[in-house]
C-alpha positions as CSV (number, residue, x, y, z in Angstrom):
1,X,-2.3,9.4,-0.6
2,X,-2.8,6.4,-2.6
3,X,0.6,4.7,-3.8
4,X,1.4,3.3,-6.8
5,X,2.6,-0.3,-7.8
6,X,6.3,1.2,-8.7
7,X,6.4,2.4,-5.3
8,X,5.1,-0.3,-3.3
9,X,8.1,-2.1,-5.1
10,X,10.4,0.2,-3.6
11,X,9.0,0.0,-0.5
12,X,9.8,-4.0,-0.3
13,X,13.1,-3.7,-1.9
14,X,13.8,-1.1,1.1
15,X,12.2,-2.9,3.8
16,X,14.2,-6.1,2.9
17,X,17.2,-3.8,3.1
18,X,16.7,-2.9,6.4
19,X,16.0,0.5,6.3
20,X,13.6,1.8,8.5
21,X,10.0,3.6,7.6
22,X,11.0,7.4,8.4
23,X,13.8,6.5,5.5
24,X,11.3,4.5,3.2
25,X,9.1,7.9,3.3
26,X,12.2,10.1,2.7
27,X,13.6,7.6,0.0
28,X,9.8,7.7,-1.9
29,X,8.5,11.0,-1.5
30,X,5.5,10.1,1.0
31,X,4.9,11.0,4.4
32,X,6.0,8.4,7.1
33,X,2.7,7.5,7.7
34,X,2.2,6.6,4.5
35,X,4.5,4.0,4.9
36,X,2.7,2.8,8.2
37,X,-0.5,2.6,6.8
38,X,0.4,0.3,3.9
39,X,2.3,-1.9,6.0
40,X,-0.2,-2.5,8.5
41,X,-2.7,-3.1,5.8
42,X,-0.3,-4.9,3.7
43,X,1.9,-7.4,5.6
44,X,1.4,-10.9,5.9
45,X,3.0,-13.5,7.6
46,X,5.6,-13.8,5.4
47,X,6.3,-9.8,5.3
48,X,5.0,-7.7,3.2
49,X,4.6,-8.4,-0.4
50,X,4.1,-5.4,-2.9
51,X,2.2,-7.4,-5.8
52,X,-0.1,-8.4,-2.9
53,X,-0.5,-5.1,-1.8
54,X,-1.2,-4.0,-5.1
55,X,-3.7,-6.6,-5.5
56,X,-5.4,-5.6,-2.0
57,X,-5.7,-2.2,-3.7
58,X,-7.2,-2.9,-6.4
59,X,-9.8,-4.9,-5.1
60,X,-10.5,-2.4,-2.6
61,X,-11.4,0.1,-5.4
62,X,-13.5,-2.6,-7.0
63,X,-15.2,-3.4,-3.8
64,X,-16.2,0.8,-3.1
65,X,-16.8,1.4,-6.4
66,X,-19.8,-1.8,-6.4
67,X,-21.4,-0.7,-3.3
68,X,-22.1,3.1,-3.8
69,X,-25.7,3.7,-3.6
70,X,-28.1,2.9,-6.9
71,X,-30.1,5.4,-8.3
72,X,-33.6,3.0,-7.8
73,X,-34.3,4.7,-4.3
């Protein structure tokens, strides 16, 4: 599942809160893995940042969407 910026938001709001992933996943509506996943991608060594992670995102789209396979062969 791929997360949107609202959520990501809620995920920092809730991590700087002190709750715990299990609750983040509850609290969002994703599984808690999903909340593992995008911090382990996502956090920095100041913590994790959700307009950085959103950033991350979208330049991972970009980057898979540039190096599919041309039509040339």
């Amino acid at each position: 599942m791929q997360l949107i910026e609202e959520q990501r938001c809620q995920i920092h709001g809730l991590i700087k809160a002190g709750i715990n992933q299990i609750e983040i996943g509850v609290e969002i509506g994703v599984h808690k893995s999903t909340i593992s996943r995008e911090l382990g991608h996502n956090r920095c060594r100041r913590g994790y940042r959700s307009a950085r992670a959103h950033r991350f995102m979208q330049e991972r789209c970009q980057a898979a969407v540039s190096t599919k396979i041309s039509d040339e062969d």
